[in-house]
C-alpha positions as a Markdown table, in Angstrom:
| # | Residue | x | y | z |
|---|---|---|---|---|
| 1 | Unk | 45.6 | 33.4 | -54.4 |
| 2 | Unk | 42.0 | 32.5 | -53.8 |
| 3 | Unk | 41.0 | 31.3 | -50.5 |
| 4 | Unk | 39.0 | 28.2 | -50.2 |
| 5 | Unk | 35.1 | 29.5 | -49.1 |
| 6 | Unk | 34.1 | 28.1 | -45.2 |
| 7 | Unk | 31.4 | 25.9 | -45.2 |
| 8 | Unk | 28.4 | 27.1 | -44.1 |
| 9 | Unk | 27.6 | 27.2 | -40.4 |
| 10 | Unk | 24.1 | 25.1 | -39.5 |
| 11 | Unk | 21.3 | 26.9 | -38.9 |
| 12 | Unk | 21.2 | 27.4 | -34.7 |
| 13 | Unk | 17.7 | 25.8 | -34.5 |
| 14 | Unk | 18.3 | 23.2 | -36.6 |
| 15 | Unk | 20.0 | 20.7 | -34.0 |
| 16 | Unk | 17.0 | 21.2 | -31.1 |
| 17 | Unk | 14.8 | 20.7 | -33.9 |
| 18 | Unk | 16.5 | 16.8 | -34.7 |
| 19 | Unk | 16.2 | 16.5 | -30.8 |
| 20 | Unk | 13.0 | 17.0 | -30.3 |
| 21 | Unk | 11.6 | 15.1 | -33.9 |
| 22 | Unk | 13.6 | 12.1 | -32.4 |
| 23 | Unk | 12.3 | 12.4 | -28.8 |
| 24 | Unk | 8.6 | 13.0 | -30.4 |
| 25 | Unk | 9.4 | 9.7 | -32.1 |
| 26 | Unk | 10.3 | 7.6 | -29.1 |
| 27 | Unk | 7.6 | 8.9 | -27.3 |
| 28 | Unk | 5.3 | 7.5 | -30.1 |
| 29 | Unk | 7.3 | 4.3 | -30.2 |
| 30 | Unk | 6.8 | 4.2 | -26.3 |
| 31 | Unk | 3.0 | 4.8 | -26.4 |
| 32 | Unk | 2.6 | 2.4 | -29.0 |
| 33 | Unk | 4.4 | -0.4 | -27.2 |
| 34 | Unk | 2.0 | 0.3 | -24.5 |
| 35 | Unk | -1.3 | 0.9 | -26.6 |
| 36 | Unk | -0.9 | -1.6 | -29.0 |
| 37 | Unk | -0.8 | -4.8 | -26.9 |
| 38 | Unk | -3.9 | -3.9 | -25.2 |
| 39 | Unk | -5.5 | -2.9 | -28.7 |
| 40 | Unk | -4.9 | -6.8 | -29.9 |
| 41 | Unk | -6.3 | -8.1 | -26.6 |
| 42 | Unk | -9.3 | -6.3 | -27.4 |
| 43 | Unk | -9.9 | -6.9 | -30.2 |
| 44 | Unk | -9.1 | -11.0 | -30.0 |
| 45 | Unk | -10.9 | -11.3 | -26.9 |
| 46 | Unk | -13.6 | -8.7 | -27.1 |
| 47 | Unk | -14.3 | -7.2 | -30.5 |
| 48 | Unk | -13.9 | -10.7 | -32.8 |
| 49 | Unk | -16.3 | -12.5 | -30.1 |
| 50 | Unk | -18.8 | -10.1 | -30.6 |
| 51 | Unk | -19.1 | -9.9 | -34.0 |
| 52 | Unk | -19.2 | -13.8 | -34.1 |
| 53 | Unk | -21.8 | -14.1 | -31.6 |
| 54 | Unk | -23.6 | -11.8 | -33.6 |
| 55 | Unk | -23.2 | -13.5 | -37.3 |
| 56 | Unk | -24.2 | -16.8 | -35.4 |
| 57 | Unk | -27.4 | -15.7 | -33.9 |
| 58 | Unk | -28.4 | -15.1 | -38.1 |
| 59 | Unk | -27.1 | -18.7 | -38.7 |
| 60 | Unk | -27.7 | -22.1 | -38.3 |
| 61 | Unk | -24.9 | -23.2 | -36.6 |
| 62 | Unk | -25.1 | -26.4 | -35.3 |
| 63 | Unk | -22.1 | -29.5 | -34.1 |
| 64 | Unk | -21.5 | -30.2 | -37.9 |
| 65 | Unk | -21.0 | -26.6 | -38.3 |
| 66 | Unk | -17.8 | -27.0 | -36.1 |
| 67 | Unk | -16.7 | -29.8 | -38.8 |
| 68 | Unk | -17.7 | -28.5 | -41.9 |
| 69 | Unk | -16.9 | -24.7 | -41.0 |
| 70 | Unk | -20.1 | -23.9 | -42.9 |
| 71 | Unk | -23.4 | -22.5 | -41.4 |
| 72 | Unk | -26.2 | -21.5 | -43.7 |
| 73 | Unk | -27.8 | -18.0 | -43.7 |
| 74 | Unk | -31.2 | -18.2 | -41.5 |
| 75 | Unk | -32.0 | -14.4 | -41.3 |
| 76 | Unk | -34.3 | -13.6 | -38.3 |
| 77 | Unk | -35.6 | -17.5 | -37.7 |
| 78 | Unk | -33.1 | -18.0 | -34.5 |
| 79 | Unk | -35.3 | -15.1 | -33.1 |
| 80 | Unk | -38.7 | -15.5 | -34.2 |
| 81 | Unk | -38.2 | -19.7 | -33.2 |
| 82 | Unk | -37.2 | -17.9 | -29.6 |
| 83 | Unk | -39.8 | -15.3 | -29.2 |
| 84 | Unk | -42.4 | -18.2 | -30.3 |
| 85 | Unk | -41.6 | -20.5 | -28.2 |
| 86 | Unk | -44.1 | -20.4 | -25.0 |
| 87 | Unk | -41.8 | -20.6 | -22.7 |
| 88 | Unk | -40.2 | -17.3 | -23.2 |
| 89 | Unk | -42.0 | -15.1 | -21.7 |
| 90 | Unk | -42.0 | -17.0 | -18.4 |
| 91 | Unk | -38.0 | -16.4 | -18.5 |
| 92 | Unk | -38.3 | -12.7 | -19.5 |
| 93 | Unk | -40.4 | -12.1 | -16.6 |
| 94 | Unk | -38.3 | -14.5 | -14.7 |
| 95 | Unk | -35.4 | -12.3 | -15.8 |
| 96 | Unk | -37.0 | -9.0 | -14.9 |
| 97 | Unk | -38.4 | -10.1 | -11.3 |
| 98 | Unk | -34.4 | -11.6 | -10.3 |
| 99 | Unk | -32.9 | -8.3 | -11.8 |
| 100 | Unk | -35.8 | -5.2 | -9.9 |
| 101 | Unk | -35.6 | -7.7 | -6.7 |
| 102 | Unk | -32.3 | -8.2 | -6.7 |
| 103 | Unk | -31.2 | -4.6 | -7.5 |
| 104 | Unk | -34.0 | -3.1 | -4.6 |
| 105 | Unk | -32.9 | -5.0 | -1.8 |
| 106 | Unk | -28.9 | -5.0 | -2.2 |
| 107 | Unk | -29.6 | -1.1 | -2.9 |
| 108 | Unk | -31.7 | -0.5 | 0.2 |
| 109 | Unk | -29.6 | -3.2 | 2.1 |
| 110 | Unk | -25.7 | -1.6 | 1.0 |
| 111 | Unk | -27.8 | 2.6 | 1.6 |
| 112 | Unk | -28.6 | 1.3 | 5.1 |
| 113 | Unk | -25.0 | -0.1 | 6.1 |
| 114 | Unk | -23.2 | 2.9 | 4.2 |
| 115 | Unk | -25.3 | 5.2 | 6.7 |
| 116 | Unk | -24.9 | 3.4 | 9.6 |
| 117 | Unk | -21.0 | 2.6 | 9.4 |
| 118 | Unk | -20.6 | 6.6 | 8.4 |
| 119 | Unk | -20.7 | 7.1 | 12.4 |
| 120 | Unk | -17.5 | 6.2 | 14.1 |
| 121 | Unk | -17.5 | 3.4 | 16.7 |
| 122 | Unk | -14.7 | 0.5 | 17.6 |
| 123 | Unk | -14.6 | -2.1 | 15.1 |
| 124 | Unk | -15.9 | 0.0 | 12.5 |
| 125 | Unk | -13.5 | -0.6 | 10.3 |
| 126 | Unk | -12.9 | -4.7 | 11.1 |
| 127 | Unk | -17.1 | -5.0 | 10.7 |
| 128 | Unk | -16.7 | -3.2 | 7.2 |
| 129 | Unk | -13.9 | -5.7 | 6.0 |
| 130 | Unk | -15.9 | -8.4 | 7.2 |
| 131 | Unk | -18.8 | -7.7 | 4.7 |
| 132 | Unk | -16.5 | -7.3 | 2.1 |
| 133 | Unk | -16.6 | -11.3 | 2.1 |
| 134 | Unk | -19.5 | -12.0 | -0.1 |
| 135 | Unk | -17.8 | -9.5 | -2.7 |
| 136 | Unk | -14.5 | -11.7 | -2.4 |
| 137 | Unk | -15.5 | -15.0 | -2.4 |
| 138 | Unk | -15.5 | -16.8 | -5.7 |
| 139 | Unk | -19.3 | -17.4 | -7.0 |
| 140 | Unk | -18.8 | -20.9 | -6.9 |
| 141 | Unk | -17.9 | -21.4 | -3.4 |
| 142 | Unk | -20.9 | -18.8 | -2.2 |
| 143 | Unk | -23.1 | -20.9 | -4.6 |
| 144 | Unk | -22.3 | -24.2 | -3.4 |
| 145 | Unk | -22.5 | -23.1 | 0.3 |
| 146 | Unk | -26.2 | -21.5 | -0.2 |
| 147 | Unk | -27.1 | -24.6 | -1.5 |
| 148 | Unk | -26.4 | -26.7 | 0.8 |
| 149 | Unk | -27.8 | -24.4 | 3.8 |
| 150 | Unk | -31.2 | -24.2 | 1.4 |
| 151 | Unk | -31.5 | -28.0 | 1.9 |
| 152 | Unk | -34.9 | -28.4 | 2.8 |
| 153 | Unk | -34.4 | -31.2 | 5.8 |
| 154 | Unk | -31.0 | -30.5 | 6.5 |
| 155 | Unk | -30.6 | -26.9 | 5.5 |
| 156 | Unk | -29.1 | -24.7 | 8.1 |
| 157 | Unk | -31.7 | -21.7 | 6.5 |
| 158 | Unk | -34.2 | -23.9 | 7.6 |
| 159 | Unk | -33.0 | -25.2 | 10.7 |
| 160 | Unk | -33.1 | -21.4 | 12.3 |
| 161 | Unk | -36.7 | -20.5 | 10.2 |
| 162 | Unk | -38.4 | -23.2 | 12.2 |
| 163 | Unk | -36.5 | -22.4 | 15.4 |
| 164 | Unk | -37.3 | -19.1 | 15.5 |
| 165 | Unk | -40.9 | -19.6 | 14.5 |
| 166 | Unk | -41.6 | -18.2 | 11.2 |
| 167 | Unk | -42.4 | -20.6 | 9.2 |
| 168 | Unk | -44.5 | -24.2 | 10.5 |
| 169 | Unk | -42.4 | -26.4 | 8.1 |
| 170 | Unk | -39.4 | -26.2 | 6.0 |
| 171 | Unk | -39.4 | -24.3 | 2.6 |
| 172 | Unk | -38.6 | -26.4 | -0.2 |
| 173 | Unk | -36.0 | -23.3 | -1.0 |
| 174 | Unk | -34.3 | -25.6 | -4.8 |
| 175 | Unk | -37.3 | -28.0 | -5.3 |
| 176 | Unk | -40.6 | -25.4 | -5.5 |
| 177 | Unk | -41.6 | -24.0 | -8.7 |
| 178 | Unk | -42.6 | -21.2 | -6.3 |
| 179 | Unk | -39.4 | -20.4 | -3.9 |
| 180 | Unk | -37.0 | -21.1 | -6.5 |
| 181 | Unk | -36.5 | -17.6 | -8.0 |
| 182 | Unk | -36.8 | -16.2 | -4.6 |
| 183 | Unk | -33.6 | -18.5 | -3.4 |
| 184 | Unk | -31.4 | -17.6 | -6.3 |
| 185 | Unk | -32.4 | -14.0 | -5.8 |
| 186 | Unk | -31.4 | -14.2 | -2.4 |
| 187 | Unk | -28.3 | -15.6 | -2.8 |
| 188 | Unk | -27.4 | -12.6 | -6.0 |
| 189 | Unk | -28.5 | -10.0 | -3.1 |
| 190 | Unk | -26.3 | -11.7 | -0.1 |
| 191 | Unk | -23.4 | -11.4 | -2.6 |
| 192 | Unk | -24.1 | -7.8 | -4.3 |
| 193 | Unk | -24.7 | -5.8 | -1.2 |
| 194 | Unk | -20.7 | -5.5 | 0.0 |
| 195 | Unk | -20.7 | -3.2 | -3.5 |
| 196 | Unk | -23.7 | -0.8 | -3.1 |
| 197 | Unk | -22.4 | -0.5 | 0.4 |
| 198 | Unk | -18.7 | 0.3 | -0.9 |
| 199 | Unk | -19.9 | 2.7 | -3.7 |
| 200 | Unk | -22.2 | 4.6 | -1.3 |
| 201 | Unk | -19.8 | 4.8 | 1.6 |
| 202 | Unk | -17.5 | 6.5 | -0.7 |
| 203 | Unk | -19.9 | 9.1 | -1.6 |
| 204 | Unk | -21.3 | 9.5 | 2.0 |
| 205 | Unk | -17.7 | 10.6 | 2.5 |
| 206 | Unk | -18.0 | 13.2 | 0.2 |
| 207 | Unk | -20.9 | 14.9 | 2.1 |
| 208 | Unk | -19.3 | 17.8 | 4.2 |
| 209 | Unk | -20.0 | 17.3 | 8.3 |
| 210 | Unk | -20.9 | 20.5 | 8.3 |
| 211 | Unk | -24.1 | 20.8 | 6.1 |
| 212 | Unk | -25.5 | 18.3 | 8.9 |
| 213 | Unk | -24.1 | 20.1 | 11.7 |
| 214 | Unk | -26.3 | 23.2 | 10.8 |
| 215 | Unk | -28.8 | 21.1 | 9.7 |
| 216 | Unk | -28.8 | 20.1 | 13.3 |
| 217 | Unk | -28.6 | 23.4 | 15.1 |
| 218 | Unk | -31.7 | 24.3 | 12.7 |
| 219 | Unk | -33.8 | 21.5 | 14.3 |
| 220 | Unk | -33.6 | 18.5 | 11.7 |
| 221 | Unk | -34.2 | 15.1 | 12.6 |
| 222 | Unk | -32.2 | 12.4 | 11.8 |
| 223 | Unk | -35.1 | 11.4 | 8.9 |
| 224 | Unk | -35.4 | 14.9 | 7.9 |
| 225 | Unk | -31.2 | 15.0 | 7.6 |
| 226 | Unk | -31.1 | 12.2 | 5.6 |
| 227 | Unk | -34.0 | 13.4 | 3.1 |
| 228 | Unk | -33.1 | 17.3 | 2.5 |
| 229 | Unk | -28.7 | 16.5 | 3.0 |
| 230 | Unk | -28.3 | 12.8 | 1.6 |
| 231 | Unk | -30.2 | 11.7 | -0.6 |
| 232 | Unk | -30.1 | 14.6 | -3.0 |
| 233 | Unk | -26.0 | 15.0 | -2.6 |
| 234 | Unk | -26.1 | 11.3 | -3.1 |
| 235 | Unk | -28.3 | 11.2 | -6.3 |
| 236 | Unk | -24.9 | 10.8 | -8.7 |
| 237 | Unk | -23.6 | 8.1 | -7.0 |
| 238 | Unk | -26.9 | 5.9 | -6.7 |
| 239 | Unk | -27.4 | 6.9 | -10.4 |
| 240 | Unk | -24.1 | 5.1 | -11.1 |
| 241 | Unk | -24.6 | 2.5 | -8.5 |
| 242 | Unk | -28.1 | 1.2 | -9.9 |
| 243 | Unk | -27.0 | 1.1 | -13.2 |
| 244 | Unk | -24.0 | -0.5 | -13.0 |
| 245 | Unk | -26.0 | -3.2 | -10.5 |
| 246 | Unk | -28.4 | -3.8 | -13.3 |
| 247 | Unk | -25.5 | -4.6 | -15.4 |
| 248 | Unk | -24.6 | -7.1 | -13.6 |
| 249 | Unk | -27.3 | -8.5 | -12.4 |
| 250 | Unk | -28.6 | -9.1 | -15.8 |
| 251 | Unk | -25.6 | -11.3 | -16.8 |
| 252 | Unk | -25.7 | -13.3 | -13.8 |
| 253 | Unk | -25.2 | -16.9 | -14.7 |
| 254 | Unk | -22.9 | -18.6 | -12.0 |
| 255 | Unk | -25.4 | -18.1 | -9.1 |
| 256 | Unk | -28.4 | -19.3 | -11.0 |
| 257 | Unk | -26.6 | -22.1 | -12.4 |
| 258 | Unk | -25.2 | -23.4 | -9.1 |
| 259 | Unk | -27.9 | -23.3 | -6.7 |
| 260 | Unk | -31.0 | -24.1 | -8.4 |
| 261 | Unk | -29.9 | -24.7 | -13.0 |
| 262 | Unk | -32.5 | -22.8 | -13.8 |
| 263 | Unk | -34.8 | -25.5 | -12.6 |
| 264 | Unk | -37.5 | -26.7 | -11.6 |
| 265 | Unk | -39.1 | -26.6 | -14.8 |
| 266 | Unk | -37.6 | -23.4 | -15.2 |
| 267 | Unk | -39.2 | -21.1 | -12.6 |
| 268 | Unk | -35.8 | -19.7 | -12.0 |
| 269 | Unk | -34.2 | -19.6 | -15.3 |
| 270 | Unk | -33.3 | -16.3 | -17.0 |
| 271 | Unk | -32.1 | -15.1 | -20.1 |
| 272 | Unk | -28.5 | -16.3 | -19.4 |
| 273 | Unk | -29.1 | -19.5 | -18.1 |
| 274 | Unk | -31.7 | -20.1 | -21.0 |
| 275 | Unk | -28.8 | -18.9 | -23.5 |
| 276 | Unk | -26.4 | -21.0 | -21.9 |
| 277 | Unk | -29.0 | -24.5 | -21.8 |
| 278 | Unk | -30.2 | -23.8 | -25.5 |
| 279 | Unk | -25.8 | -23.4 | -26.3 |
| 280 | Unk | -24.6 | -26.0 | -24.8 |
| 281 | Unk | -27.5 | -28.6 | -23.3 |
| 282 | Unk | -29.3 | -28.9 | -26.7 |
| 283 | Unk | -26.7 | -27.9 | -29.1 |
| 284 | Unk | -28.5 | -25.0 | -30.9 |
| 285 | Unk | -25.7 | -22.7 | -30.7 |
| 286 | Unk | -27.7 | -19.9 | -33.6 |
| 287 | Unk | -30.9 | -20.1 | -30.9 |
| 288 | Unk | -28.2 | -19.4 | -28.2 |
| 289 | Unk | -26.4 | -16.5 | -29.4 |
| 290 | Unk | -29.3 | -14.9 | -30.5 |
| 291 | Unk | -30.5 | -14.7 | -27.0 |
| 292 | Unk | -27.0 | -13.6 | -26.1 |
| 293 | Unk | -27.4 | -10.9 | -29.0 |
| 294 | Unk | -30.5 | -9.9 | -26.7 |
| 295 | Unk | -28.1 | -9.6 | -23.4 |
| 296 | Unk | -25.5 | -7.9 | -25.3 |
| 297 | Unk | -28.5 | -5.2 | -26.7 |
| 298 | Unk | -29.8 | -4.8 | -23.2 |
| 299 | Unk | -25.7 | -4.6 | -21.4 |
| 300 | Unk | -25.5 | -1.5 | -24.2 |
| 301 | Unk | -28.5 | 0.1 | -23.4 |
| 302 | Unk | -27.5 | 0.6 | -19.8 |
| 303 | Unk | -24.0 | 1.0 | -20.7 |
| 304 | Unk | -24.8 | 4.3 | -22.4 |
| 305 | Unk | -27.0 | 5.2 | -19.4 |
| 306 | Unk | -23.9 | 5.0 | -17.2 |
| 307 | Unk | -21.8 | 6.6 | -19.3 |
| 308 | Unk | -24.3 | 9.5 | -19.7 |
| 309 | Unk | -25.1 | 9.8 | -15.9 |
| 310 | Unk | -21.1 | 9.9 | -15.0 |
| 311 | Unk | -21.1 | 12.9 | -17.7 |
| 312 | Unk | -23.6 | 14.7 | -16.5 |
| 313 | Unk | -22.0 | 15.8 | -12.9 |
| 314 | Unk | -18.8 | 16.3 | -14.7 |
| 315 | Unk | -20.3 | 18.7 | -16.6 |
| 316 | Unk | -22.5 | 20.3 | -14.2 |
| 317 | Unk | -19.0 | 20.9 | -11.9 |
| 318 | Unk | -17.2 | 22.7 | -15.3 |
């Protein structure tokens, strides 16, 4: 009698193999959950924006436009209009002087504070917190309070000027057509110094003690220290910091708009306040976004500079 033939015994690899498809699958499912969710945020709140900001600055979009859901084709006329218009280069340069101004002094300001609070003293630590207040206060609250102490006959900024005897009369800081780009600019630098000093504390740190203690046995001076030793160690990180700084200060918007609205007769008004007045004061919303078109050209441009200077000492360490 014939016996019945035993199934055939599964290959030995073959149930690790099911294992690990399966786990390879949940691992996708698990990335997925994560990367997905922030791949719609971006792309509703980021990458849809854009690209309507864009297609607006080549329309005439206008209030009916909001009605009608139509807006007629207007090719370049948004931006010839803006680059006629006589006021425009008043707010480039306007633009330019608040971004180089505001960029020099919170540099050389935040250099000088990350040097001096690299020695150790008592209260090192509690003074370094405490300048860490500009960076934390919301721009509205450090906008409205600079305005107020820029009064010009009740001004606090004032009041200590003419105390301490450097000016004969008190500087019309939100009403000049001359002082009102300096008094926005000094409010952006009050409130951007805390980060140039962060940033370039942290790569003060990175400096070893001992290049300076042999630097100091050989005879350097503390200038001559900080010019062979610090500045070319800290060439990276000021790379980084100045463009990122020029980032921001380009966009800046709340500061200007608070203290002085881009006013008086716009000696203090820059690209973004001018994007923002044309938007959303006179209701030429195709003017206004192709102005923001401009910002978002310019934010790119340095963008790629700051990705290619954090590159660069990556690769220069592989």
């Amino acid at each position: 009698m014939l016996s019945k033939a035993a199934p055939a015994a599964p290959a030995a690899g073959a149930a690790p193999d099911r294992a690990r498809r399966s786990g390879g699958r949940r691992t996708a499912w698990r990335v997925a959950g994560f990367v997905v969710p922030a791949w719609i945020y971006v792309l509703c709140f980021y990458v849809y924006p854009l690209f309507a900001n864009v297609r607006m600055g080549f329309q005439d979009y206008t209030v009916s436009s909001f009605y009608s859901g139509s807006a007629p084709d207007v090719g370049l006329r948004n931006y010839r209009s803006i680059w006629q218009n006589p006021q425009f280069g008043g707010i480039v340069l306007n633009t330019v002087l608040f971004t180089v101004g505001s960029l020099v002094f919170q540099f050389g300001l935040g250099l000088a504070l990350a040097v001096f609070f690299r020695r150790r003293f008592r209260l090192n630590g509690v003074l370094r917190s405490l300048l860490l207040v500009p960076w934390l206060l919301p721009l509205v609250v450090s906008g409205t309070v600079w305005r107020w102490m820029m009064y010009a006959d009740s001004g606090v900024l004032n009041s200590v000027l003419l105390n301490l005897h450097v000016v004969d009369k008190p500087v019309p800081w939100l009403v000049s057509t001359t002082w009102s780009l300096t008094a926005v600019t000094l409010v952006n630098v009050w409130v951007g110094i805390p980060f140039n000093m962060v940033i370039l504390y942290g790569g003060l740190q990175g400096i070893p003690e001992q290049l300076y203690e042999a630097a100091a046995i050989d005879g350097a001076n503390a200038w001559q220290r900080f010019r062979r030793i610090t500045w070319p160690m800290l060439r990276p990180v000021t790379l980084v910091v100045l463009t990122l700084g020029l980032i921001y200060t380009v966009k800046v918007f709340d500061v200007i708009q608070i203290v002085t609205q881009g006013g008086p007769a716009n000696s203090s008004q820059t690209l973004t306040t001018y994007a923002y007045n044309l938007s959303f004061q006179q209701l030429e919303f195709g003017k206004g976004a192709a102005v923001g078109n401009m910002l978002i050209l310019v934010a790119i441009v340095f963008a790629v500079l700051y990705l290619r200077a954090v590159r660069e000492p990556e690769g220069k360490q592989s």
